[in-house]
Backbone as numpy.savetxt, mean C-alpha at the origin, in Angstrom:
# Nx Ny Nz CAx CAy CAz Cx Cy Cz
-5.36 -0.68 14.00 -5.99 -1.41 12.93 -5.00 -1.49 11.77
-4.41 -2.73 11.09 -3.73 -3.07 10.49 -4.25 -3.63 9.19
-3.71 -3.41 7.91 -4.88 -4.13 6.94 -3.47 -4.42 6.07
-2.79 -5.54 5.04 -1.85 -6.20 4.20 -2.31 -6.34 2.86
-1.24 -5.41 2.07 -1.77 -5.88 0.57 -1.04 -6.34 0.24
-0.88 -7.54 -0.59 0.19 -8.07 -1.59 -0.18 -7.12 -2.86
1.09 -6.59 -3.21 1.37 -5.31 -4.32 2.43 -5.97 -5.39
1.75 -6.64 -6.81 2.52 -6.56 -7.58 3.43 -5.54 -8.74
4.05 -5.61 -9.31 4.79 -4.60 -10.20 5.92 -3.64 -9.50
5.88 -4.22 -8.26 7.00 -4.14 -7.64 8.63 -4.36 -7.72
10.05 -3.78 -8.56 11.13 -4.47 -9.13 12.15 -3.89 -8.19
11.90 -2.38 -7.66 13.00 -1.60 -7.01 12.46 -1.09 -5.96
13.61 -0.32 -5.26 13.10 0.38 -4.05 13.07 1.48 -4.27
12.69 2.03 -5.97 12.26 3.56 -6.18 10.91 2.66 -6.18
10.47 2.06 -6.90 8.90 1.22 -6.46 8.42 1.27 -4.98
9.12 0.71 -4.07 8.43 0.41 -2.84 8.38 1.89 -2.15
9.14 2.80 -2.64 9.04 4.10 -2.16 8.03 4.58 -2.70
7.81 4.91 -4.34 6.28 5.00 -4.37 5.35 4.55 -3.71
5.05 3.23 -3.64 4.00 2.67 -2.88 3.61 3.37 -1.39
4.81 3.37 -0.82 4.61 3.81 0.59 4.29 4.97 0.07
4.76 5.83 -0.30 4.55 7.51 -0.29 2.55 7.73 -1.32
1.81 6.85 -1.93 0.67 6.23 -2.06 0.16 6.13 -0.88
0.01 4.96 -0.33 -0.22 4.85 1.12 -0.51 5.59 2.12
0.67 6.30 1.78 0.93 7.69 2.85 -0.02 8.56 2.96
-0.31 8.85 1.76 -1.00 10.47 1.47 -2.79 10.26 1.54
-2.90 8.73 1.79 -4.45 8.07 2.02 -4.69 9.15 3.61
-6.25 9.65 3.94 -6.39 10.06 4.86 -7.07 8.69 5.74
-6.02 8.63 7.00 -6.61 8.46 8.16 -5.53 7.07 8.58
-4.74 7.26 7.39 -3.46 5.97 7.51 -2.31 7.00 8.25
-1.95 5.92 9.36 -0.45 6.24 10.41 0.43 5.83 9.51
0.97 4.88 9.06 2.31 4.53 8.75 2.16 3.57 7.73
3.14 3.10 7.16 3.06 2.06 5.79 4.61 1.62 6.06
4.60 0.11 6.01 5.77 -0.85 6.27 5.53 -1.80 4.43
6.76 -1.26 3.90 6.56 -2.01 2.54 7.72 -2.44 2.35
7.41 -4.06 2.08 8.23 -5.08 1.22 8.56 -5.59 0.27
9.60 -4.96 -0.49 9.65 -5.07 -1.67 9.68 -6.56 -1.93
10.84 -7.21 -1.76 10.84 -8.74 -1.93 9.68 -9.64 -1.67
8.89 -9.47 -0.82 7.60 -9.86 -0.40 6.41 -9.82 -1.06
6.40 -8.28 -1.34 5.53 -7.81 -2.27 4.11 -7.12 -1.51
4.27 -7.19 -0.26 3.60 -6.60 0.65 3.39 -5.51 0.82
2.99 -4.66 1.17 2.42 -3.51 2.15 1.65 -3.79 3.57
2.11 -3.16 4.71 1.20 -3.33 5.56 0.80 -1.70 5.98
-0.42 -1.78 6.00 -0.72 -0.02 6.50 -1.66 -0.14 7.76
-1.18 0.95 8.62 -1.70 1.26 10.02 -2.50 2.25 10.29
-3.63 2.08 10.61 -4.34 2.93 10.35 -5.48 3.81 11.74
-5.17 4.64 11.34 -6.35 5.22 12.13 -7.78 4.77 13.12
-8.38 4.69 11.60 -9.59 4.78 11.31 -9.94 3.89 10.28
-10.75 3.24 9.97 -11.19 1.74 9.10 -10.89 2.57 7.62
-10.20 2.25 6.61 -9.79 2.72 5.31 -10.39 1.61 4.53
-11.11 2.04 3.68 -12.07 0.96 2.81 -11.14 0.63 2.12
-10.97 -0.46 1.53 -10.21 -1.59 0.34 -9.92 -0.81 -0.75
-10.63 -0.34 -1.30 -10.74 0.59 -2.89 -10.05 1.24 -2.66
-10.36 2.12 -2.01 -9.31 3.57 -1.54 -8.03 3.05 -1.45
-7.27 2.01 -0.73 -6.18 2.07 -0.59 -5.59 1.45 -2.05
-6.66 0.32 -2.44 -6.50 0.09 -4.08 -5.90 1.24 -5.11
-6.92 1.74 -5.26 -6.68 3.34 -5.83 -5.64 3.98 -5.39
-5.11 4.44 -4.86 -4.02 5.05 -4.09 -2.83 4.13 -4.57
-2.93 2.88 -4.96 -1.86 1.80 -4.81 -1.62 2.38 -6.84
-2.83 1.57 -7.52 -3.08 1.61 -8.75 -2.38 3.32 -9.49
-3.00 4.23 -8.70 -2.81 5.07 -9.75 -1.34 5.52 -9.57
-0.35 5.14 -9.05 1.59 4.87 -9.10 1.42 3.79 -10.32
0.39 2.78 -11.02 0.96 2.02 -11.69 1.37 0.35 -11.60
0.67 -0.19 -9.96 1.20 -1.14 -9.56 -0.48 -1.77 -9.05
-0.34 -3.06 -8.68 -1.53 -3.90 -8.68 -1.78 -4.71 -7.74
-3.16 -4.50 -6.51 -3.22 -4.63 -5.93 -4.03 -6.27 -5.62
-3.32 -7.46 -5.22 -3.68 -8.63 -5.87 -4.76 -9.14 -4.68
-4.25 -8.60 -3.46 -5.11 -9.07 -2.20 -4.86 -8.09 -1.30
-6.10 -8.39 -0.42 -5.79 -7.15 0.93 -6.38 -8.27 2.13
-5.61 -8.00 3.42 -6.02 -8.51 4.56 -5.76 -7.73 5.18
């Protein structure tokens, strides 16, 4: 189960390393593929991870979560 956020406030890849390491520490998420230039995240998941949660997790690094698929 795969879910895509477009993540703004994104400038560096000390940014996209936050993000992923966010991502990361969500329970029930496998892995996080993040694009800085893109502005993406894609996270792999377990188990169904509600929207908010990964919101939250995104937000409180500081960065803004514009859409999720």
């Amino acid at each position: 189960m795969k879910k895509t956020l477009s993540v703004s406030g994104m400038t560096c890849h000390k940014c996209e390393a936050h993000v992923k390491m966010a991502l990361e520490d969500v329970e029930n998420v496998e892995s996080v593929e993040v694009d800085l230039k893109g502005g993406k995240a894609v996270v792999s998941m377990k188990e169904e991870v509600s929207d908010s949660t990964l919101k939250s997790a995104v937000e409180e690094f500081g960065y803004q979560v514009t859409e999720i698929n």
